[in-house]
Residue, then its C-alpha position, 0 to 999 in steps of 0.5 A: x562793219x563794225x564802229x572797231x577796239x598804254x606805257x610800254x611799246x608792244x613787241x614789233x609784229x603781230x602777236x601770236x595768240x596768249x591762249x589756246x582759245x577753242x572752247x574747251x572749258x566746258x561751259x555751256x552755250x546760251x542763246x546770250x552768248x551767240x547773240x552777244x556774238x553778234x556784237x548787239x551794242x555795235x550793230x544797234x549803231x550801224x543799223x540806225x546810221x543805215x536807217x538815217x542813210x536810207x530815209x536820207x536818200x532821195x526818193x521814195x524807195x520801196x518799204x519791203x525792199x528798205x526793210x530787207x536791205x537794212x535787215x541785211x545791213x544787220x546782219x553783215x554787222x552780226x557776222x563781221x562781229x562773230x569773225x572778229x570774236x572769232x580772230x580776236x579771242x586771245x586779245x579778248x581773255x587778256x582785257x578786262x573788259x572783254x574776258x568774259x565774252x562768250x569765246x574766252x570764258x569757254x561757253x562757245x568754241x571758235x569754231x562755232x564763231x567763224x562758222x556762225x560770222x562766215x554763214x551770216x556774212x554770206x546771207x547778209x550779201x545774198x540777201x542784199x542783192x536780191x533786195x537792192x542790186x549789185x552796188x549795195x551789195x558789193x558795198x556790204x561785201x567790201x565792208x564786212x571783208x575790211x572790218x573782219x580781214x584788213x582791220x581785225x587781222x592786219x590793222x589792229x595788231x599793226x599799227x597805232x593807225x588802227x582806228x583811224x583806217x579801221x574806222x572806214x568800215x563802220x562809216x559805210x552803213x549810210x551809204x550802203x543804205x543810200x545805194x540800196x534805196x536809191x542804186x547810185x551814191x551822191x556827194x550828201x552820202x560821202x558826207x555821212x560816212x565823212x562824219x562817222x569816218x572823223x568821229x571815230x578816232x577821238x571816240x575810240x582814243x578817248x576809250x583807249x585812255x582810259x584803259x591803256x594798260x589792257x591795251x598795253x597787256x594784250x600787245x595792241x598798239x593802241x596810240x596811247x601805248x606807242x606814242x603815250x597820253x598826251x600826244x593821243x590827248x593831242x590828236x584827239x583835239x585835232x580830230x575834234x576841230x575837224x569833225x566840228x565843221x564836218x558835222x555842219x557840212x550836212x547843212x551846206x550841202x542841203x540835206x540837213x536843216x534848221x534843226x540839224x543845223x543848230x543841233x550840230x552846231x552846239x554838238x560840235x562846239x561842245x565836242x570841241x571843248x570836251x577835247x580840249x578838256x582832256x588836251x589839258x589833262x596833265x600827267x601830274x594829275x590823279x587817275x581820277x583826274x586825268x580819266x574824268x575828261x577823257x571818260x566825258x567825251x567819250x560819252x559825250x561822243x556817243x549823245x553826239x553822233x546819235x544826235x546828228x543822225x537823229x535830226x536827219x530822221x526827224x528831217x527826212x523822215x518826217x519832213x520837219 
């Protein structure tokens, strides 16, 4: 559900967990650390590329209905989030960025996470059942099971692959939204989930670059811990020129126009250019140097993605 995460091969097999996480630091719980939980950063992408698919779709649709439907949008994204705190919270106290999330700094115990993740995850489908029928409901169904099973306990611990099979589950929101609004699915909401699908490697690559050693010391093989920099430079260019022309796809299909089309085009060259930025980075180089690039798109890939499916709002939304 979630959009998921060198140098030294980690070990085969999935690592066992690095410490015995279940809250017994005695830290005390605030109403911050079970929002954060929920992932809130993530969940604010899923929700907006769900509202982009739900206004994108044809017909009028119903505005209670809509609202409940994203709403349960929200809130499979939140307990898919607090399962994979839940399974991840030994990864989590070994990466630098992570450590000081509620579960591995000892303010919520495990416990607590998987019954808060199940509890919401269960609600979200219920609640999208009764909102928009069986389709959107077994879609969000199957999308929390692949974010919080098939990637965080199998994937992510087993193979360089994670994110490009993982990435599936944060591409499904526009099309549970699509479903909901309209109980059907079309070619133009394949095309969504195909742009967040393809966007999602290089992001996440791009990321990964820049903190391979965490990766590395927590035993997940990220690409550049198993295949080093420069061929994780490599694919990221590769997925770069596929994602550019994917991006336009919207035009041709008819659901984007003239401001969505000249948006992603410039979006998509620039894209480009920013991978072959760090393709040309070279191991001789400084940290500094090497990271700049990689440190650039990966933020140039957010403006990106946001800026795609913002046009589509504007176009759909307000008729523009």
């Amino acid at each position: 559900m979630q959009s998921a995460d060198l140098g030294s091969t980690p070990s085969s097999g999935p690592p066992g967990p690095l410490l015995p996480l279940t809250g017994e630091k005695g830290g005390i719980a605030s109403t911050g650390d079970y929002i954060a939980l929920l992932k809130p950063r993530v969940m604010s992408l899923v929700v907006f590329t769900a509202l982009v698919g739900y206004v994108a779709a044809p017909g009028q649709g119903d505005a209670v209905l809509g609202f409940a439907a994203i709403l349960a949008i929200a809130i499979g994204a939140g307990g898919s989030g607090a399962l994979n705190m839940w399974f991840d919270a030994d990864i989590d106290a070994v990466m630098t960025r992570t450590r000081a999330r509620p579960i591995p700094s000892g303010r919520v115990a495990r416990e607590e996470a998987l019954m808060l993740g199940l509890t919401l995850s269960a609600l979200s489908v219920v609640t999208m059942q009764l909102a928009a029928g069986p389709l959107a409901a077994a879609l969000l169904a199957f999308t929390i099971f692949f974010y919080a099973v098939v990637y965080t306990m199998w994937l992510k611990r087993s193979t360089p692959q994670n994110i490009v099979i993982g990435g599936l589950a944060g591409a499904l929101p526009p099309a549970i939204a699509w479903a909901a609004k309209t109980g059907a699915l079309s070619l133009d909401a394949w095309l969504l989930v195909a742009i967040i699908f393809f966007w999602t490697p290089p992001h996440f690559w791009a990321l990964s670059l820049l903190q391979k050693e965490d990766y590395a010391a927590a035993r997940v093989p990220m690409l550049p811990v198993t295949s080093g920099a420069q061929t994780t430079r490599l694919h990221i260019f590769a997925y770069s020129l596929l994602l550019a022309p994917l991006g336009f796809a919207p035009v041709l299909s008819g659901l984007g126009g003239t401001l969505y089309g000249v948006l992603s085009a410039l979006g998509g060259v620039a894209f480009v250019a920013l991978a072959l930025r760090v393709l040309s980075s070279r191991a001789g180089e400084s940290d500094a140097a090497q990271n700049k690039p990689a440190r650039d798109l990966f933020g140039f890939s957010i403006l990106y993605l946001f800026t795609l499916f913002a046009a589509l709002l504007v176009e759909r939304g307000l008729g523009v």
